[in-house]
C-alpha positions in Angstrom: 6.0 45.6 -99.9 6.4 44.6 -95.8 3.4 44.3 -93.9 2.2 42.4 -91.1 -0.4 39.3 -91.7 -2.2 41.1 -88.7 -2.0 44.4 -91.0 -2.9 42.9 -94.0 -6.1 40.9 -92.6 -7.2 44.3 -91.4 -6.7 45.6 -94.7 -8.4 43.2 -96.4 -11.9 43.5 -94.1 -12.3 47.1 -94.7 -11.9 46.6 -98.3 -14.5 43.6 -98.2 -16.6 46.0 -96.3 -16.3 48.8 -98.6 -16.7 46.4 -101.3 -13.5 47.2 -103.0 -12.2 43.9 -102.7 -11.2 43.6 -106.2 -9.5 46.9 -106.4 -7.5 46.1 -103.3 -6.3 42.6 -105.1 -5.6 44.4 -108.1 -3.4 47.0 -106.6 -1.2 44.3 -104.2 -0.7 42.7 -107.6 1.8 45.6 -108.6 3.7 44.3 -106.0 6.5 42.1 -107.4 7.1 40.7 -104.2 5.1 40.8 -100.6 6.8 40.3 -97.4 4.3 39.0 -94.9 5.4 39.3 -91.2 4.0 38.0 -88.0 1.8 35.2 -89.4 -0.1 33.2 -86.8 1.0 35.5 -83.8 -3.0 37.5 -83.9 -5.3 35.0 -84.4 -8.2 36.0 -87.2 -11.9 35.5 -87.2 -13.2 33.4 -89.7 -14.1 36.0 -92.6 -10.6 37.2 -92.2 -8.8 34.0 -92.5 -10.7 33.2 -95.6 -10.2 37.0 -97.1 -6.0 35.9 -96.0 -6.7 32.6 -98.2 -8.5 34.4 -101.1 -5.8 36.9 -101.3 -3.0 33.9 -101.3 -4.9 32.3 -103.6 -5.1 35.3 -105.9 -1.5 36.3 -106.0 -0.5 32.0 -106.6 1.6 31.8 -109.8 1.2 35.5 -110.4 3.4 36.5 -107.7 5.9 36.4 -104.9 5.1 36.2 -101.2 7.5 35.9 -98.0 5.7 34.3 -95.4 7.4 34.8 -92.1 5.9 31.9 -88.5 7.1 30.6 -86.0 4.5 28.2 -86.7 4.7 24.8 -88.5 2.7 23.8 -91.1 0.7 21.8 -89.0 -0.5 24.6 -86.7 -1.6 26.3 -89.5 -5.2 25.3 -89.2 -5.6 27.3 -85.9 -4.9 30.3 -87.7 -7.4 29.5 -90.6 -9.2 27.5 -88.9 -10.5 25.1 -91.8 -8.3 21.9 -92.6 -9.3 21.4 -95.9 -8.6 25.1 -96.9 -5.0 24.8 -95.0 -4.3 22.3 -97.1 -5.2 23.7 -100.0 -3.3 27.2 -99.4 -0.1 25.0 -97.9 -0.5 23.3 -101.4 -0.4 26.9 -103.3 1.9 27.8 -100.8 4.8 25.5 -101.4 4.0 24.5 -105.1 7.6 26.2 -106.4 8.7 27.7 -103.2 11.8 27.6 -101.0 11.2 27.2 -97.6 13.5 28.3 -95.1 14.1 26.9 -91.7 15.7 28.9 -89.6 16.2 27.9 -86.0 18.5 29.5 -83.2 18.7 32.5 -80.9 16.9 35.5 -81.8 18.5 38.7 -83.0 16.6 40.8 -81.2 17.5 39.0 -77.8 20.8 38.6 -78.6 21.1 42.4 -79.2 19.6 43.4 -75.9 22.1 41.1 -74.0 24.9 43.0 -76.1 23.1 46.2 -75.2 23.1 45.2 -71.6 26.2 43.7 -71.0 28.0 46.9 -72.1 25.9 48.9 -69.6 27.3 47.0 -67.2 30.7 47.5 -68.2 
């Protein structure tokens, strides 16, 4: 499953409103394996960054998750906002992980100055 962090903390509040919280967890869990996109480019109020850490926290040893940033690890607390519960999801996190630098030009930029340069042409 492929879905924004933006997406999913939206996701996540309506269910908390609805209180069908544990539904929603339960259903996610199907998922073998969650690719989460975008994280740390909207930031999230404080119920939803600890609904993001609940959710993490829930799927830890039962699941996989993809985490996609352009953060660091040490700007994650001004997404959630809380050190001490950073620490603990970056501890959930990268307990059995593989973690995947990956540093360059972007794809998407490098494409548009193909795309261009052949205009030109």
């Amino acid at each position: 499953k492929f879905v924004t962090a933006a997406e999913l903390v939206e996701e996540l509040l309506m269910a908390n409103e609805e209180h069908k919280l544990v539904l929603f967890e339960k259903r996610w869990l199907k998922f073998d394996l969650i690719i989460i996109d975008e994280l740390g480019y909207v930031p999230f109020t404080k119920i939803g960054a600890e609904l993001l850490f609940q959710f993490f926290s829930g799927r830890y040893e039962r699941a996989s998750v993809v985490i996609t940033t352009n953060l660091e690890f040490t700007e994650w607390t001004s997404i959630f906002g809380d050190e001490k519960m950073t620490a603990a999801l970056l501890d959930r996190l990268t307990h059995r992980s593989h973690i995947l630098l990956l540093n360059g030009e972007s794809y998407r930029f490098r494409q548009s100055m193909k795309q261009r340069e052949e205009g030109e042409q």
